[in-house]
KEDREN-955126 format. One record per residue: residue number from 1; residue in three letters; chain; x, y, z of N, C-alpha, C, O in turn. Coordinates in nm, 3 decimals. Layout:
ATOM    n  res  chain      n.u      n.v      n.w     ca.u     ca.v     ca.w      c.u      c.v      c.w      o.u      o.v      o.w
ATOM  NUM  ala      A        X        Y        Z        X        Y        Z        X        Y        Z        X        Y        Z
...
END
This chain:
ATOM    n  res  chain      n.u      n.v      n.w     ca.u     ca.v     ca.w      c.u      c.v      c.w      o.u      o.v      o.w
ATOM    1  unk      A    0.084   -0.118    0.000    0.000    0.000    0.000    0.089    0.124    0.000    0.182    0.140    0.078
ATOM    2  unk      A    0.047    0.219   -0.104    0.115    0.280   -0.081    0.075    0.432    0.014   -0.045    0.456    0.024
ATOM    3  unk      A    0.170    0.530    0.080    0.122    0.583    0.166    0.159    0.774    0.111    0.276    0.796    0.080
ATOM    4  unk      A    0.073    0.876    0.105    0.099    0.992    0.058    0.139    1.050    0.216    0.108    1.009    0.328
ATOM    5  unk      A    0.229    1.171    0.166    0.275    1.240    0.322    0.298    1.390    0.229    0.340    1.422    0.118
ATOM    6  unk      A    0.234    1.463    0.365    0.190    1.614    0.264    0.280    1.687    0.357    0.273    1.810    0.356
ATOM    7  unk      A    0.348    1.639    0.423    0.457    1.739    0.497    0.517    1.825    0.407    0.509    1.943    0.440
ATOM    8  unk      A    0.573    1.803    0.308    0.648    1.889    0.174    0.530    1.991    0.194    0.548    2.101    0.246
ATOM    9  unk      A    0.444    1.960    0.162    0.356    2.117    0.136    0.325    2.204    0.260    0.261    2.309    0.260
ATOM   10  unk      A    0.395    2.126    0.387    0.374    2.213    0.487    0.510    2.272    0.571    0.521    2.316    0.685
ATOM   11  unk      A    0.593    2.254    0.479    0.758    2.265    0.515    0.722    2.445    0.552    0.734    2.488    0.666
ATOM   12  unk      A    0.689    2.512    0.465    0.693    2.668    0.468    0.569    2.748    0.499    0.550    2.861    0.453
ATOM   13  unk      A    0.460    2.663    0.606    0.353    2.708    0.645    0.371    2.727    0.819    0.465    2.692    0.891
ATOM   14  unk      A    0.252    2.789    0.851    0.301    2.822    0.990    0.086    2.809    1.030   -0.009    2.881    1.003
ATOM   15  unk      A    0.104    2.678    1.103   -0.051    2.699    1.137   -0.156    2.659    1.064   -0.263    2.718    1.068
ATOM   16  unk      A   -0.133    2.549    0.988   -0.212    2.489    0.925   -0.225    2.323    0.981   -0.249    2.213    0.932
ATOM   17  unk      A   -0.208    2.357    1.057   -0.198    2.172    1.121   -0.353    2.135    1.093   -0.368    2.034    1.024
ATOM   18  unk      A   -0.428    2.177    1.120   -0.539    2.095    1.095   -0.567    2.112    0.921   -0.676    2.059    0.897
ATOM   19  unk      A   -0.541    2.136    0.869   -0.547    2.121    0.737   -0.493    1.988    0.726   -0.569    1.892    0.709
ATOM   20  unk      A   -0.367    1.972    0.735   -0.264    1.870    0.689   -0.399    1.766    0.802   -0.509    1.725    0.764
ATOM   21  unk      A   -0.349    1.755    0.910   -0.509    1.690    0.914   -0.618    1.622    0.853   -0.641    1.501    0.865
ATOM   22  unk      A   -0.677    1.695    0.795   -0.759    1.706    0.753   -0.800    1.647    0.586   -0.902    1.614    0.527
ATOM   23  unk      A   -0.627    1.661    0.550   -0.578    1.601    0.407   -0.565    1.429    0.464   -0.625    1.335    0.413
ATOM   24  unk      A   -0.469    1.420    0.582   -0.478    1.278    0.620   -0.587    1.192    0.600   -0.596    1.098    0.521
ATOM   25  unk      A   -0.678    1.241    0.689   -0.791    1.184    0.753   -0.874    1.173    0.579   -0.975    1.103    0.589
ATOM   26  unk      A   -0.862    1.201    0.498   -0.955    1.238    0.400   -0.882    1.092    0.299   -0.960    1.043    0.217
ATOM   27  unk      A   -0.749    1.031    0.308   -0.641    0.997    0.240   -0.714    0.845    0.306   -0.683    0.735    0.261
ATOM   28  unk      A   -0.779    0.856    0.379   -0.782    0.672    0.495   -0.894    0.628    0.420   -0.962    0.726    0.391
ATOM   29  unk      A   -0.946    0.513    0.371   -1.040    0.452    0.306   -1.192    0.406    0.387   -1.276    0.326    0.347
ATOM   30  unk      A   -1.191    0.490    0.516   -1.294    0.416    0.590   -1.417    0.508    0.561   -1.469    0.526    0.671
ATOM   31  unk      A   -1.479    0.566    0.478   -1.549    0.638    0.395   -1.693    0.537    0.482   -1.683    0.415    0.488
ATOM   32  unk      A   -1.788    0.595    0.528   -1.921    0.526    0.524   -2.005    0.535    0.487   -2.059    0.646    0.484
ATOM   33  unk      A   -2.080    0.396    0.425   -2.125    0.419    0.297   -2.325    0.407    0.349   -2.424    0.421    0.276
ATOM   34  unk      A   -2.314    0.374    0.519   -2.447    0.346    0.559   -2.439    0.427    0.688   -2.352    0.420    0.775
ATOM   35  unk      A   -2.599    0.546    0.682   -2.652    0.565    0.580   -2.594    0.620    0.493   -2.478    0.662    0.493
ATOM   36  unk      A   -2.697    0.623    0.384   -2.689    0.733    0.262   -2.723    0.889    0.368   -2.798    0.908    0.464
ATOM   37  unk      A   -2.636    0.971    0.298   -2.622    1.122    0.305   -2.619    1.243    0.203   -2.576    1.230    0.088
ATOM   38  unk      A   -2.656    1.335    0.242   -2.610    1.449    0.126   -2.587    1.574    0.206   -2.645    1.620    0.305
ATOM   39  unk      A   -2.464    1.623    0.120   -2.414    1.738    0.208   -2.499    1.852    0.128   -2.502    1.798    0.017
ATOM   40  unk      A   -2.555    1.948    0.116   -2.577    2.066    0.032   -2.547    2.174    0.048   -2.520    2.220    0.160
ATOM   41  unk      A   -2.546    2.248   -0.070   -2.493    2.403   -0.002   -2.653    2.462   -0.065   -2.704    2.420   -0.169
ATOM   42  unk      A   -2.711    2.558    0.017   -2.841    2.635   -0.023   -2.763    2.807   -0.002   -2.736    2.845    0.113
ATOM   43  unk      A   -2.727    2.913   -0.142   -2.691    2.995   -0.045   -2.512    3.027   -0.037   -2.424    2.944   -0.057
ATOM   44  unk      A   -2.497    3.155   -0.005   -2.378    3.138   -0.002   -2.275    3.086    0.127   -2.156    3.056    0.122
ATOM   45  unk      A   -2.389    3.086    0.269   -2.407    3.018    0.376   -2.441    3.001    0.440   -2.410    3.047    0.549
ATOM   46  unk      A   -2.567    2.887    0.407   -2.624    2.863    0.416   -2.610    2.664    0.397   -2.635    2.632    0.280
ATOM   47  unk      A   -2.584    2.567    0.469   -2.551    2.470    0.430   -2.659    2.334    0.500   -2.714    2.346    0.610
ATOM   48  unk      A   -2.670    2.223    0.422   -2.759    2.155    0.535   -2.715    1.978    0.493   -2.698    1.925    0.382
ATOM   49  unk      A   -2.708    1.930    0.606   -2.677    1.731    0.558   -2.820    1.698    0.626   -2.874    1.748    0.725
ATOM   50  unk      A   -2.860    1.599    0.539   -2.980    1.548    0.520   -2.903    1.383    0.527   -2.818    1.338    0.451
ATOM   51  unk      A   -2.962    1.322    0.638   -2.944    1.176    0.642   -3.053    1.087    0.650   -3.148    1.088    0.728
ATOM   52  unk      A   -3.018    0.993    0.538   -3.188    0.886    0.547   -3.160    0.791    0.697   -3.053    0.742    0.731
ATOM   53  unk      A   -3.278    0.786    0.765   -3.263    0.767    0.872   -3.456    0.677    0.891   -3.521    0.632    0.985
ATOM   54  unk      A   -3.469    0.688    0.788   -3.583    0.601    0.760   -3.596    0.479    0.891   -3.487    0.429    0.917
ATOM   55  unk      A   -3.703    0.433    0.966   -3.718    0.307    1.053   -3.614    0.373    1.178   -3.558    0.302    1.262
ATOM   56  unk      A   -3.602    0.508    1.172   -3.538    0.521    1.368   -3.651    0.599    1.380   -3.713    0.656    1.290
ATOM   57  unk      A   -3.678    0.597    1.533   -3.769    0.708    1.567   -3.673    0.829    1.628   -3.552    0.817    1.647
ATOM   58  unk      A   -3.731    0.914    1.647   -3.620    1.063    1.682   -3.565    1.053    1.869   -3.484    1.130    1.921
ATOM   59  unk      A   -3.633    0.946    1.933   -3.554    0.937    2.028   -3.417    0.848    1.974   -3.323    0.881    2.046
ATOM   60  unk      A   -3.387    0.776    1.902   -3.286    0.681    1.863   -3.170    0.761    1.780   -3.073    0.707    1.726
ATOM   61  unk      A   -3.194    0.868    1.782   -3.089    0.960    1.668   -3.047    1.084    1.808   -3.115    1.169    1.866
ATOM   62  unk      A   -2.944    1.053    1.815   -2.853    1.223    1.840   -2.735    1.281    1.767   -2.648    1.215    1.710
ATOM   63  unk      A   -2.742    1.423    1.775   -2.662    1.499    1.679   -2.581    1.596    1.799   -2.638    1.681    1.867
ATOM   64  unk      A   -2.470    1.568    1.804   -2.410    1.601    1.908   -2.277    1.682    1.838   -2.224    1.605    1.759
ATOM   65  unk      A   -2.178    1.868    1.844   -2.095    1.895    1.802   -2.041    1.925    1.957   -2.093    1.963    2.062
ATOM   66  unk      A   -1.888    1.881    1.908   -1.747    1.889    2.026   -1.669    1.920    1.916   -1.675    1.862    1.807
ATOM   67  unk      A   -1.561    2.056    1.959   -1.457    2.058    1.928   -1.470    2.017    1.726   -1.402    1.950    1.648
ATOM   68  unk      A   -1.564    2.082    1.717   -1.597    2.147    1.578   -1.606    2.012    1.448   -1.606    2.009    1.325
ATOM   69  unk      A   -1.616    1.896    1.577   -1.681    1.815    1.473   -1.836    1.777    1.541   -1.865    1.754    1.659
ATOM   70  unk      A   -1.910    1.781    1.434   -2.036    1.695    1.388   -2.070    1.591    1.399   -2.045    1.515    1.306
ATOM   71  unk      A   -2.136    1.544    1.509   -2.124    1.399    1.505   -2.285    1.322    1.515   -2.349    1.341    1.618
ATOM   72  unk      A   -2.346    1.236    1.405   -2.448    1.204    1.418   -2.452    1.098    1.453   -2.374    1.034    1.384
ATOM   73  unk      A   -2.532    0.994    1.574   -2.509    0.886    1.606   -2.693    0.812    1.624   -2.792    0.858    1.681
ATOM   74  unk      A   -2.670    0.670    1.539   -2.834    0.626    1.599   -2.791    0.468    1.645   -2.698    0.408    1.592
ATOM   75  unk      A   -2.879    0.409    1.759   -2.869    0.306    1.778   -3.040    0.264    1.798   -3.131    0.341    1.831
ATOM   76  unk      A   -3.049    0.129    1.768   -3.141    0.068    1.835   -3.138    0.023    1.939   -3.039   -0.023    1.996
ATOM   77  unk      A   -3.267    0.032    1.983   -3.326   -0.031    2.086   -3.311   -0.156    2.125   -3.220   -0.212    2.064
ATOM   78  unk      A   -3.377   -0.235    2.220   -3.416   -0.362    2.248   -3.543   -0.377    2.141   -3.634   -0.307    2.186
ATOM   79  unk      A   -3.582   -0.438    2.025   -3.654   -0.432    1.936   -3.752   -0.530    2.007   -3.701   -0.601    2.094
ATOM   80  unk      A   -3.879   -0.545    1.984   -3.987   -0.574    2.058   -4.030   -0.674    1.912   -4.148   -0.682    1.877
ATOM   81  unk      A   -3.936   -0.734    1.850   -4.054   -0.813    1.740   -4.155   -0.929    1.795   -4.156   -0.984    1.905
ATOM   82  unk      A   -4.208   -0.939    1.725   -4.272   -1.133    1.715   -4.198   -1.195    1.695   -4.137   -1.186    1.588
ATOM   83  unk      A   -4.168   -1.287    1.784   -4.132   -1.410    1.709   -4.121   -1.493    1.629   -4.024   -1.559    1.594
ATOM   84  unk      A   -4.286   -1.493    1.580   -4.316   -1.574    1.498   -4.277   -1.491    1.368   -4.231   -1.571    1.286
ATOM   85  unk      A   -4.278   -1.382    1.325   -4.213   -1.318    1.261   -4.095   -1.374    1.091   -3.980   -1.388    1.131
ATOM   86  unk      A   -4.100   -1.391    0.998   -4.001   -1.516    0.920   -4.015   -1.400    0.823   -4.118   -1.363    0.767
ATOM   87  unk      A   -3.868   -1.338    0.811   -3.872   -1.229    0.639   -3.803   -1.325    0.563   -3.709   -1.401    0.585
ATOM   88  unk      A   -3.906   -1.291    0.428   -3.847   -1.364    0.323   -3.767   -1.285    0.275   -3.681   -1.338    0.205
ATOM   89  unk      A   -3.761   -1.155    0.287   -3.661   -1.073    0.250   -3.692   -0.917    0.307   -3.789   -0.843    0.296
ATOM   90  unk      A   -3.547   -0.903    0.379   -3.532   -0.810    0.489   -3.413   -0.666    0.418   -3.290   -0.675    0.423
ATOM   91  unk      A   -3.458   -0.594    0.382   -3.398   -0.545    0.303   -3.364   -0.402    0.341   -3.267   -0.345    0.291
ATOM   92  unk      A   -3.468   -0.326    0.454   -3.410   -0.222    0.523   -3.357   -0.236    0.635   -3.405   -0.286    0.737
ATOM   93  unk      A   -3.239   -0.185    0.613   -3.120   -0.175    0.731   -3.142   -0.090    0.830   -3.129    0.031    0.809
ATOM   94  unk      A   -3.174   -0.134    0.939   -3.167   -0.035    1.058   -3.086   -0.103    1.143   -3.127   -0.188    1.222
ATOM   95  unk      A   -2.968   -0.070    1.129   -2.821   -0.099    1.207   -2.830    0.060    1.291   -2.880    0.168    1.261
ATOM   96  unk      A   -2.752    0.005    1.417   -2.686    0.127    1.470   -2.589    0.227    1.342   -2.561    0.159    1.243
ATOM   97  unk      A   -2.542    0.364    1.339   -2.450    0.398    1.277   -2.390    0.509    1.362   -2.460    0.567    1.446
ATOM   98  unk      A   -2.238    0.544    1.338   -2.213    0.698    1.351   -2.146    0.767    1.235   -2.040    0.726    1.189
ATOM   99  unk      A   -2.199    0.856    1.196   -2.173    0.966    1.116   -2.051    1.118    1.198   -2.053    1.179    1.304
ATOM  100  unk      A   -1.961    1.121    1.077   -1.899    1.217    1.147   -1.841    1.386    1.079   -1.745    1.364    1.006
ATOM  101  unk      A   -1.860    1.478    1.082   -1.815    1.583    1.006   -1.735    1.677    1.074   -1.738    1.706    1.193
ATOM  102  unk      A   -1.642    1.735    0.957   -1.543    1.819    1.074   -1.580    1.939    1.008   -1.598    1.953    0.887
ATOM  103  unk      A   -1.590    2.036    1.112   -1.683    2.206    1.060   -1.594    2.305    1.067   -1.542    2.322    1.177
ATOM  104  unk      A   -1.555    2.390    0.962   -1.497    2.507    0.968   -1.509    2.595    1.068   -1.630    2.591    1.086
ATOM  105  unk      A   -1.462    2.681    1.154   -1.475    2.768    1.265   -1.540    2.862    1.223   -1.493    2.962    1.277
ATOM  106  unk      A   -1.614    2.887    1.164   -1.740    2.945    1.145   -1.874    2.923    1.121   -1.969    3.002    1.119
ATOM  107  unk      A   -1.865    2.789    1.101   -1.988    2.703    1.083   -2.068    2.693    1.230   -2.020    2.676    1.342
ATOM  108  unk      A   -2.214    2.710    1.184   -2.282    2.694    1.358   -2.368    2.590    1.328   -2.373    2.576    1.206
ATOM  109  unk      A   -2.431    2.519    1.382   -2.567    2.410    1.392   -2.649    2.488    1.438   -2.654    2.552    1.543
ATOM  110  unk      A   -2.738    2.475    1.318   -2.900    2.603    1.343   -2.971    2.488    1.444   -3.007    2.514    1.559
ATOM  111  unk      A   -2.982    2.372    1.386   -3.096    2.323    1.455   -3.083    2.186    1.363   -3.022    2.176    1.256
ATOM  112  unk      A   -3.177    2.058    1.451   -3.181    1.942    1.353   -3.355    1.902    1.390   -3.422    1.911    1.492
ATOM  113  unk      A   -3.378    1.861    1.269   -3.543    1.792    1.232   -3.516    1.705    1.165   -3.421    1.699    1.087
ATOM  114  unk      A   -3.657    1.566    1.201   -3.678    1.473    1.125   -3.783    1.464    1.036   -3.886    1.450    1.102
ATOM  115  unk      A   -3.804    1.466    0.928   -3.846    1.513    0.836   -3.864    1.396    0.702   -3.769    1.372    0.627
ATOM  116  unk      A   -3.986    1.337    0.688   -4.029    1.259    0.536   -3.878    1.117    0.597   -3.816    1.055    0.511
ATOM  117  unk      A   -3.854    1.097    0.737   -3.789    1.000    0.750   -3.610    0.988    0.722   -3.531    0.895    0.733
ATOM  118  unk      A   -3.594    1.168    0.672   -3.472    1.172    0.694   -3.398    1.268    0.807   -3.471    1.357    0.851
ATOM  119  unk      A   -3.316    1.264    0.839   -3.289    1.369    0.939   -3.181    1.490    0.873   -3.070    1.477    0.821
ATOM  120  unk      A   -3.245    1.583    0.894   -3.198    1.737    0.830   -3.114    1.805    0.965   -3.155    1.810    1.081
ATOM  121  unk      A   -2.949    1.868    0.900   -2.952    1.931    1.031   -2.890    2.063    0.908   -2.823    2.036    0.808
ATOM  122  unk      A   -2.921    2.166    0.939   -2.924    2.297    0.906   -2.766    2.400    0.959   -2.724    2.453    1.062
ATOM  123  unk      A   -2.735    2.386    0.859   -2.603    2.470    0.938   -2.588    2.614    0.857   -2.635    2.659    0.752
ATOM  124  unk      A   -2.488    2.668    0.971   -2.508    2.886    0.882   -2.316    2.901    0.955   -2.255    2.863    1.055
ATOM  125  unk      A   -2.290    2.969    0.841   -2.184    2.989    0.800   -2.185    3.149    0.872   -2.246    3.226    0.799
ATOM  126  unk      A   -2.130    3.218    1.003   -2.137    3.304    1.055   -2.018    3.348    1.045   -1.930    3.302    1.116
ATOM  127  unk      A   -1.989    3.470    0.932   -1.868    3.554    0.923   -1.831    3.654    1.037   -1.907    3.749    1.054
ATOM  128  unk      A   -1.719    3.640    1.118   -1.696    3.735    1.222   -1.665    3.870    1.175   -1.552    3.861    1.128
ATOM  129  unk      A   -1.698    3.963    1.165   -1.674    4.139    1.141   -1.524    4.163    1.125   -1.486    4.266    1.069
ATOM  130  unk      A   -1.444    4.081    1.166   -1.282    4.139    1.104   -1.282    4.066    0.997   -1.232    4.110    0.894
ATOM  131  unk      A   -1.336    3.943    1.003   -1.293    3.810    0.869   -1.384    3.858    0.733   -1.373    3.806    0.622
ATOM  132  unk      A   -1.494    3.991    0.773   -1.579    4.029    0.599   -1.482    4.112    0.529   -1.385    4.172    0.576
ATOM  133  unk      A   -1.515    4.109    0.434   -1.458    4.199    0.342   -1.525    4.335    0.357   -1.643    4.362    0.381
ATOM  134  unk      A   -1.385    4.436    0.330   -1.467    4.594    0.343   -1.385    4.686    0.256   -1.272    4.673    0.209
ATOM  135  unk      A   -1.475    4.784    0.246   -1.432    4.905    0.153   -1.314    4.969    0.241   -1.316    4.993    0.362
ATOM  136  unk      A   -1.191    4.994    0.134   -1.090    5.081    0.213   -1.095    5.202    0.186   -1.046    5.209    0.073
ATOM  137  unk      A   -1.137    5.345    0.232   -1.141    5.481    0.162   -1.044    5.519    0.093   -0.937    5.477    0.138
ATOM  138  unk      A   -1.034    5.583   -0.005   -0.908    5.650   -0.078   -0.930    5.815    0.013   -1.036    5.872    0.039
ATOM  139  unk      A   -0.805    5.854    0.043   -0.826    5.993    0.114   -0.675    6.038    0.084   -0.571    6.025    0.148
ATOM  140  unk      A   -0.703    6.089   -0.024   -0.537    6.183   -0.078   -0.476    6.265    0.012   -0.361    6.297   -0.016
ATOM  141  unk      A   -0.540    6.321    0.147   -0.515    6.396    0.202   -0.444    6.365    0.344   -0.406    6.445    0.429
ATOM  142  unk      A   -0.437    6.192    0.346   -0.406    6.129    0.441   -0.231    6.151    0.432   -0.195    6.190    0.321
ATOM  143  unk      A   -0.103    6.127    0.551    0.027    6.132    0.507    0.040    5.975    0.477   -0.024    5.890    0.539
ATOM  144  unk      A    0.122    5.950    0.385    0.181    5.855    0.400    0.250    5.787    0.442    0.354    5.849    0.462
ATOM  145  unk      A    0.260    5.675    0.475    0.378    5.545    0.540    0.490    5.614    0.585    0.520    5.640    0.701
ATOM  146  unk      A    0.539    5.637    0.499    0.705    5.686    0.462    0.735    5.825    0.516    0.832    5.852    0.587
ATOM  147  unk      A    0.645    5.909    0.475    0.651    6.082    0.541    0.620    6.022    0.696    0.709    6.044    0.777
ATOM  148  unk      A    0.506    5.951    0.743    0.539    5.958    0.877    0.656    5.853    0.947    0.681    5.840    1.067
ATOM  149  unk      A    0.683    5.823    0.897    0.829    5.779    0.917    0.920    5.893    0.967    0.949    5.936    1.079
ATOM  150  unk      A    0.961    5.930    0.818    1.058    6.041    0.813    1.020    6.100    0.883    1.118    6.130    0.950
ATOM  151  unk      A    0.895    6.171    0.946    0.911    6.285    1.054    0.935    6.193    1.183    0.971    6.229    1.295
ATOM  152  unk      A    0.920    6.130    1.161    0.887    6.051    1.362    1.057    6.033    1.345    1.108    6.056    1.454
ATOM  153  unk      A    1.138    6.006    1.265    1.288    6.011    1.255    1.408    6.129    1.258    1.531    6.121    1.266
ATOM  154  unk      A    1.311    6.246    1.246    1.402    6.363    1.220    1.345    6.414    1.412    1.426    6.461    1.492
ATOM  155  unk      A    1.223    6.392    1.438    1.215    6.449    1.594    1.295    6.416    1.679    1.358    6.499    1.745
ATOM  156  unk      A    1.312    6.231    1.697    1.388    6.163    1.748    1.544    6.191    1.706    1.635    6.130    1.763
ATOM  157  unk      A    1.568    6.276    1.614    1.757    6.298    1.573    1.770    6.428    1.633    1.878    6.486    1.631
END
């Protein structure tokens, strides 16, 4: 097997560890394929994962975030069947699962609903006021860099 190592691309970075992270973790083959999921973007942020979750009831599902991962988890119960009970063919899976997502530091969890049997959880992309983009004024009348330099250098001589 062979193994990728992204250290080279982090020789001349300062503070990206969870990236490189994040490249790892993405590099490992344990991908889960039950349930089915969909990530969406609605919006410029505005984001929501929708998991089929069909045959749990909403006490059997929690959606729990730590330390900016996402974590959806369902188990069953003590199942109460019949006995007498004989599938000739058993074809929906209601296994325990955990689901896991890792969230940008700006990402919040609005809220989660179960919904037509899948479970929706709603997330919003909350830009902090230094991290938006903003208009810089042009003001010709301002001194420049360099002139206040030079004077703060000729007081001090």
């Amino acid at each position: 097997m062979n193994t990728l190592s992204l250290s080279p691309l982090f020789r001349r970075s300062v503070g990206f560890d969870r990236l490189n992270d994040l490249f790892e973790s993405s590099l490992q083959n344990d991908v889960p394929s039950y349930p089915p999921y969909n990530v969406e973007k609605h919006g410029d942020n505005d984001y929501r994962i929708a998991v089929a979750t069909a045959g749990f009831a909403e006490q059997e599902l929690d959606v729990n975030v730590e330390k900016r991962v996402l974590t959806i988890t369902a188990g069953k119960g003590e199942r109460q069947d019949d006995d007498s009970v004989q599938y000739l063919h058993q074809g929906i899976a209601q296994r325990a699962f955990k689901l896991s997502f890792r969230l940008d530091e700006n990402i919040e969890v609005q809220g989660a609903r179960l919904e037509n049997g899948l479970l929706i959880v709603d997330l919003l992309r909350v830009i902090p006021e230094e991290q938006r983009p903003r208009q810089i004024p042009i003001n010709g009348s301002q001194r420049r860099l360099t002139e206040t330099q030079s004077s703060a250098e000729t007081v001090t001589a």
